[in-house]
N, CA, C and O atoms as CSV, one atom per row, in Angstrom:
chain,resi,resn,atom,element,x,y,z
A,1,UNK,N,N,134.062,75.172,-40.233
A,1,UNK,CA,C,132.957,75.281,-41.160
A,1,UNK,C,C,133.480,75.895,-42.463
A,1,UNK,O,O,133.901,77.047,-42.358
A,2,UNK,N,N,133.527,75.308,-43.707
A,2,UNK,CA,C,133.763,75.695,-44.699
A,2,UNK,C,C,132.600,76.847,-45.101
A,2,UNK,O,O,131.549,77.014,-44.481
A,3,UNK,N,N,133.057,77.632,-46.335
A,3,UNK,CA,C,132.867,78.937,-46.717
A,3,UNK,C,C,131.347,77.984,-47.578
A,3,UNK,O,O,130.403,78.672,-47.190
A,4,UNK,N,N,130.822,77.008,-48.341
A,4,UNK,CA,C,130.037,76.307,-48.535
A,4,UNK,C,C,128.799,76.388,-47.690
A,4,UNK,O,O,127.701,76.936,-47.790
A,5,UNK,N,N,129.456,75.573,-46.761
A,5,UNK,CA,C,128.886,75.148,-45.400
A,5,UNK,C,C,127.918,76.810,-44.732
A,5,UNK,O,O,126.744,77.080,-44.480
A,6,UNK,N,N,129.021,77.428,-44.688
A,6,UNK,CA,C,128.224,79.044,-44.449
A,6,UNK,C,C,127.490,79.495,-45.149
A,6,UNK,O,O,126.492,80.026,-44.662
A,7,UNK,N,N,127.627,79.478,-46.209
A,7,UNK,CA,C,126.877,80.006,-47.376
A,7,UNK,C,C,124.959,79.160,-47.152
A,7,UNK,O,O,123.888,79.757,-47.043
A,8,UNK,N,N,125.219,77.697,-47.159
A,8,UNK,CA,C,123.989,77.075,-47.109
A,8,UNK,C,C,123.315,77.335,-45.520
A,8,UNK,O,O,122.136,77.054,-45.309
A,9,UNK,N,N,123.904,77.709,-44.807
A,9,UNK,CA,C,123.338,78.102,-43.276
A,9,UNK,C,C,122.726,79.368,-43.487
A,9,UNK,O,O,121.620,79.476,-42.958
A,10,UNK,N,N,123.205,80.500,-44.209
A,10,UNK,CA,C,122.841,81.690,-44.559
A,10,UNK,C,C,121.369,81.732,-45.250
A,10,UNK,O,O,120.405,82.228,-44.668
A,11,UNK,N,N,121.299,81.202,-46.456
A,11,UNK,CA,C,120.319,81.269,-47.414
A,11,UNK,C,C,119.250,80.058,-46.403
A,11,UNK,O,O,118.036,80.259,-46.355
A,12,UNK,N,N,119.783,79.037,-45.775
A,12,UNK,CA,C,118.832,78.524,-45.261
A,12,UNK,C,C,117.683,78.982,-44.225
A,12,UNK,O,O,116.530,78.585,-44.055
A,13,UNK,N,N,118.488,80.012,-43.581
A,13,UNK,CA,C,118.102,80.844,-42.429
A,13,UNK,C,C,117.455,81.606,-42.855
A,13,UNK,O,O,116.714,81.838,-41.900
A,14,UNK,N,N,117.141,82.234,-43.642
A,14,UNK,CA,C,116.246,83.725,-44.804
A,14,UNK,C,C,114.483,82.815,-44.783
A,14,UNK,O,O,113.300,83.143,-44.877
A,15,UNK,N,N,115.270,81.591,-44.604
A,15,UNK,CA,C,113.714,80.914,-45.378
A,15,UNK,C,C,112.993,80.384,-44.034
A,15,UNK,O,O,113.242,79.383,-43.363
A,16,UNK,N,N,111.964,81.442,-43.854
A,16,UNK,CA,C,110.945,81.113,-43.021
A,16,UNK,C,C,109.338,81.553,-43.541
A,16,UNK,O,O,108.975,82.162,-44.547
A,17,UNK,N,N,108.271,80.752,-41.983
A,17,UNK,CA,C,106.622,80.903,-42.669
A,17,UNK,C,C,107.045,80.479,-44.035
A,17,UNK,O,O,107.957,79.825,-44.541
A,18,UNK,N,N,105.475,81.454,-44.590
A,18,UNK,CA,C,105.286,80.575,-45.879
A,18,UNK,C,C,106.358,80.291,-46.921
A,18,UNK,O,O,106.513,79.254,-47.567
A,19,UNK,N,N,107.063,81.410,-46.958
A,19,UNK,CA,C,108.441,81.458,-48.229
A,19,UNK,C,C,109.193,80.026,-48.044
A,19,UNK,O,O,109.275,79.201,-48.953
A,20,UNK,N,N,109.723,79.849,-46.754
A,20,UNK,CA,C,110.391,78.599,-46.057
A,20,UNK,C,C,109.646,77.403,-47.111
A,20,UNK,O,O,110.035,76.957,-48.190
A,21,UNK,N,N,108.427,77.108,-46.307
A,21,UNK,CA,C,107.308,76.040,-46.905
A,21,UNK,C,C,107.449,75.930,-48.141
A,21,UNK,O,O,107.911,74.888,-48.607
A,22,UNK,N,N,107.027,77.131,-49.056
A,22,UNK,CA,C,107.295,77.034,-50.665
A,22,UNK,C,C,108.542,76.694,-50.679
A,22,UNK,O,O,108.665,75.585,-51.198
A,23,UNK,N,N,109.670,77.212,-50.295
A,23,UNK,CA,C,110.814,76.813,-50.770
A,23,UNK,C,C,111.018,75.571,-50.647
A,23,UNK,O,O,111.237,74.930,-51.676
A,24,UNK,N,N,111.003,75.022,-49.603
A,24,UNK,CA,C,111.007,73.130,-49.360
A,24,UNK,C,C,110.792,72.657,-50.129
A,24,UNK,O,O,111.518,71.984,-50.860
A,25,UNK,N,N,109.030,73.018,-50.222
A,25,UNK,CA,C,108.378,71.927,-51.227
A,25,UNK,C,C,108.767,72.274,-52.628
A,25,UNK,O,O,108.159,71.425,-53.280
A,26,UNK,N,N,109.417,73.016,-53.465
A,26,UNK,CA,C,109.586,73.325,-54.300
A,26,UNK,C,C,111.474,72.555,-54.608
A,26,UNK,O,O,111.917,72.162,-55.687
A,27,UNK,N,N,112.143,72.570,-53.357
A,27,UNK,CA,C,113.613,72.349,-53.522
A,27,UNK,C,C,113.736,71.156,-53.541
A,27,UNK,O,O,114.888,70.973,-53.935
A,28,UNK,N,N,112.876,69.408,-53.208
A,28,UNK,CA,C,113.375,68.462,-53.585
A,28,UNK,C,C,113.092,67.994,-55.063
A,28,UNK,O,O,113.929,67.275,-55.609
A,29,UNK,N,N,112.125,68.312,-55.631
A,29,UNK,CA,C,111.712,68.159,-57.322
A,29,UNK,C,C,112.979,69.142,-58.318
A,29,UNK,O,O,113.480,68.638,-59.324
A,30,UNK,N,N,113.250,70.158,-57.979
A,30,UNK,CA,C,114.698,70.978,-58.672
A,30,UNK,C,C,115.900,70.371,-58.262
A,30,UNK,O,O,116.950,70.611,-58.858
A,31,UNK,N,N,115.838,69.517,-57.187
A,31,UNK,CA,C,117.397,68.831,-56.483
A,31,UNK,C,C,117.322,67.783,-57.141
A,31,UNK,O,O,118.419,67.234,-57.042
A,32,UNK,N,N,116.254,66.838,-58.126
A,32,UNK,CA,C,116.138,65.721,-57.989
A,32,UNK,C,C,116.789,66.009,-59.755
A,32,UNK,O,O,117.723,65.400,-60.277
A,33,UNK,N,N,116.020,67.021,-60.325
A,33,UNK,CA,C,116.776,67.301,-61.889
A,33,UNK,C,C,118.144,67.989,-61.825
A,33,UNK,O,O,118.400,68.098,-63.024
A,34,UNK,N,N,119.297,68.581,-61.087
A,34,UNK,CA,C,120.370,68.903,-61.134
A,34,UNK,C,C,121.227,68.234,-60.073
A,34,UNK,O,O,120.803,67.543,-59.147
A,35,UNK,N,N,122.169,68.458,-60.269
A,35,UNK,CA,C,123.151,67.446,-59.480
A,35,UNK,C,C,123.377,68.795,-57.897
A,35,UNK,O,O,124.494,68.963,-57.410
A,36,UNK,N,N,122.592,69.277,-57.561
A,36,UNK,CA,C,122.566,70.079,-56.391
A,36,UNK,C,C,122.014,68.930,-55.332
A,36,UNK,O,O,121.405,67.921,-55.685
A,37,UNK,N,N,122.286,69.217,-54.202
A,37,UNK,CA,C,121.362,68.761,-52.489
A,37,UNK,C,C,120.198,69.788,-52.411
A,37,UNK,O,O,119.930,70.944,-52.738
A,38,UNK,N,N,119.682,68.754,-51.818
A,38,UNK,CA,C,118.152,69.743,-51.582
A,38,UNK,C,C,118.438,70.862,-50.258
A,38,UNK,O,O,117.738,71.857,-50.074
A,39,UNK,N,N,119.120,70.634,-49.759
A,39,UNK,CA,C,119.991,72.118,-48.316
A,39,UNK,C,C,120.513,73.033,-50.004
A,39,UNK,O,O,119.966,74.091,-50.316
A,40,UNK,N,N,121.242,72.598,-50.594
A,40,UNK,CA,C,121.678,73.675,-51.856
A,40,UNK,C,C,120.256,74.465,-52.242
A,40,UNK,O,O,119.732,75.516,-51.875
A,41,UNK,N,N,120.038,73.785,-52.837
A,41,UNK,CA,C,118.681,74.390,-53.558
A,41,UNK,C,C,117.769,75.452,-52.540
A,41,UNK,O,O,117.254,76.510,-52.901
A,42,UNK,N,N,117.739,75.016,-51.546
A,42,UNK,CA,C,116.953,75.596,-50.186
A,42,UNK,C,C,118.094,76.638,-49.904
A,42,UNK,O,O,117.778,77.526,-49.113
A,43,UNK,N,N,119.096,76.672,-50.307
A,43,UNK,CA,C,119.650,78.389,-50.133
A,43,UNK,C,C,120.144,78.612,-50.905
A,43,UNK,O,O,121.256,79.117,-50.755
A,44,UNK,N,N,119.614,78.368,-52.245
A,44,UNK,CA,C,119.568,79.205,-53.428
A,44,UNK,C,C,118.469,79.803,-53.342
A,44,UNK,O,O,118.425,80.875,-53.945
A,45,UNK,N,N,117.300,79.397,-52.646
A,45,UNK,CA,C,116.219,80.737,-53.007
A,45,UNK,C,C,116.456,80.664,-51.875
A,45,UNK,O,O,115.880,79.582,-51.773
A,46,UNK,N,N,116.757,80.824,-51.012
A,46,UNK,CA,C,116.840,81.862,-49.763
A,46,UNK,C,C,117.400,83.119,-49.817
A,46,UNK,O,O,116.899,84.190,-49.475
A,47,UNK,N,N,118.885,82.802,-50.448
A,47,UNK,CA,C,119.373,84.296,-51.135
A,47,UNK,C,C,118.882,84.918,-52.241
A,47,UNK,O,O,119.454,85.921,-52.667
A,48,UNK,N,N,117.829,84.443,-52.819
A,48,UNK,CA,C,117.129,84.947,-53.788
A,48,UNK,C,C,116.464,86.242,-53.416
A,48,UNK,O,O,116.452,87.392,-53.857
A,49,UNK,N,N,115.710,85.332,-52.050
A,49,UNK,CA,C,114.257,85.859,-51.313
A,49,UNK,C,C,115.231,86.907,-50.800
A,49,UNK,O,O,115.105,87.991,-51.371
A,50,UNK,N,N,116.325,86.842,-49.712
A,50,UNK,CA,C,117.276,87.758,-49.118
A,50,UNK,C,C,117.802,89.279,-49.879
A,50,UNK,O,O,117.853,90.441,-49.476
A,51,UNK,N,N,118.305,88.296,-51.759
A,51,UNK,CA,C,118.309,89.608,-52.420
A,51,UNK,C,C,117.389,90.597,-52.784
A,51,UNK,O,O,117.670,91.778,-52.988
A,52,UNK,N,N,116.183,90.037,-52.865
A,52,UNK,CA,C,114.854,91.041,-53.608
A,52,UNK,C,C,114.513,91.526,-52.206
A,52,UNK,O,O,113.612,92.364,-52.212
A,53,UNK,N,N,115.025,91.200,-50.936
A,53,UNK,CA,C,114.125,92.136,-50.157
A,53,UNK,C,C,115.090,93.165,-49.688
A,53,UNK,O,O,114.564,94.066,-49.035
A,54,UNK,N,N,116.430,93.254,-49.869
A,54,UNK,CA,C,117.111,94.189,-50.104
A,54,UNK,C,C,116.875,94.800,-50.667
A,54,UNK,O,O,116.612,95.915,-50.216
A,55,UNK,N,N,116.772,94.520,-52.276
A,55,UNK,CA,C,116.380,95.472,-53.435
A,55,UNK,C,C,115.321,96.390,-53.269
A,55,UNK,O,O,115.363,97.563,-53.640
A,56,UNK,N,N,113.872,95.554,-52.413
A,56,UNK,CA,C,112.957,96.381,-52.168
A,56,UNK,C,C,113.692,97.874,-51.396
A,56,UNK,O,O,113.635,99.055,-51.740
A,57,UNK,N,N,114.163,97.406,-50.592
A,57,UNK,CA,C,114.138,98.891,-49.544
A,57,UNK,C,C,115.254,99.709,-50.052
A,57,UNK,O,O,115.286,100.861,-49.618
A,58,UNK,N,N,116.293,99.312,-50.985
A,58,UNK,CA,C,117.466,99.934,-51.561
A,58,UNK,C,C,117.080,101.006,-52.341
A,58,UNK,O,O,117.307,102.212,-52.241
A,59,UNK,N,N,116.216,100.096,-53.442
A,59,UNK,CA,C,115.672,100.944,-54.646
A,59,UNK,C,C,114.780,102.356,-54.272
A,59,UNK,O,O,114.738,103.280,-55.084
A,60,UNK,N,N,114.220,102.409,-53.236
A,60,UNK,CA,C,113.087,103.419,-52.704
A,60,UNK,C,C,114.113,104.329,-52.178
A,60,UNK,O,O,113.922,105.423,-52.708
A,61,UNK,N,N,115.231,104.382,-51.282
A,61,UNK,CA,C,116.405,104.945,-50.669
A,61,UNK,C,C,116.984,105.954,-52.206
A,61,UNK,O,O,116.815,107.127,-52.541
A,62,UNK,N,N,117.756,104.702,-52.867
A,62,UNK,CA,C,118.203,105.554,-54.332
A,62,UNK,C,C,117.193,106.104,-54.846
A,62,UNK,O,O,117.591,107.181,-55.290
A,63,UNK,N,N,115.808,105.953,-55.098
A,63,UNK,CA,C,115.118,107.253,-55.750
A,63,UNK,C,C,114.750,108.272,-55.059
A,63,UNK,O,O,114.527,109.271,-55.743
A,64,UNK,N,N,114.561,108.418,-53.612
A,64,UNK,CA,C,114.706,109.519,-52.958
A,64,UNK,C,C,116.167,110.565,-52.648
A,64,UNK,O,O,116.088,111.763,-52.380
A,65,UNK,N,N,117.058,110.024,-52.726
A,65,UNK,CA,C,118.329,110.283,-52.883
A,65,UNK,C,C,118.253,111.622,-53.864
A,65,UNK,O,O,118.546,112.800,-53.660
A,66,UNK,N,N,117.710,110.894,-55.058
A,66,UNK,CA,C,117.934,111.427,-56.768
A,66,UNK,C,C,117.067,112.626,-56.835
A,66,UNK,O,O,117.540,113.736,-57.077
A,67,UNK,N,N,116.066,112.464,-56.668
A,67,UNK,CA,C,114.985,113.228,-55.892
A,67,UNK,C,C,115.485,114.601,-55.200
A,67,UNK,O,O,115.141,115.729,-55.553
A,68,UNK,N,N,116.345,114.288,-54.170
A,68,UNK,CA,C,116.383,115.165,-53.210
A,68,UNK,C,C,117.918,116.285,-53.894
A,68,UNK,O,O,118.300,117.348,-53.406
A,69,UNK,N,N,118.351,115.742,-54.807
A,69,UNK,CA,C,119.826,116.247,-54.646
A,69,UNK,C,C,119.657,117.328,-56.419
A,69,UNK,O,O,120.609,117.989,-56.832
């Protein structure tokens, strides 16, 4: 399995329920204007969705941190 190949299994996997759904229906109309696959596009916002929900719980961690010290 190429490093590609992983990458689109990753971001594909993030995308479930409704986020999943939006993402679908949203990833063959953006695949159809750039030279991406619609599996591309579908884990490009998967790691999107993956990064901001990191960020959520990161950002609350670092201001208590700052907070505390």
């Amino acid at each position: 399995m190429t490093a590609q190949e992983r990458a689109v299994e990753i971001g594909s996997a993030s995308l479930t329920g409704v986020r999943g759904r939006v993402a679908k229906s949203v990833a063959k109309p953006i695949a159809r204007r750039t030279g991406l696959t619609r599996e591309q596009v579908e884990a490009i916002i998967g790691f999107l969705i993956l990064a901001y929900g990191i960020y959520q719980v990161v950002r609350p961690l670092v201001r208590a941190s700052r907070r505390s010290t």
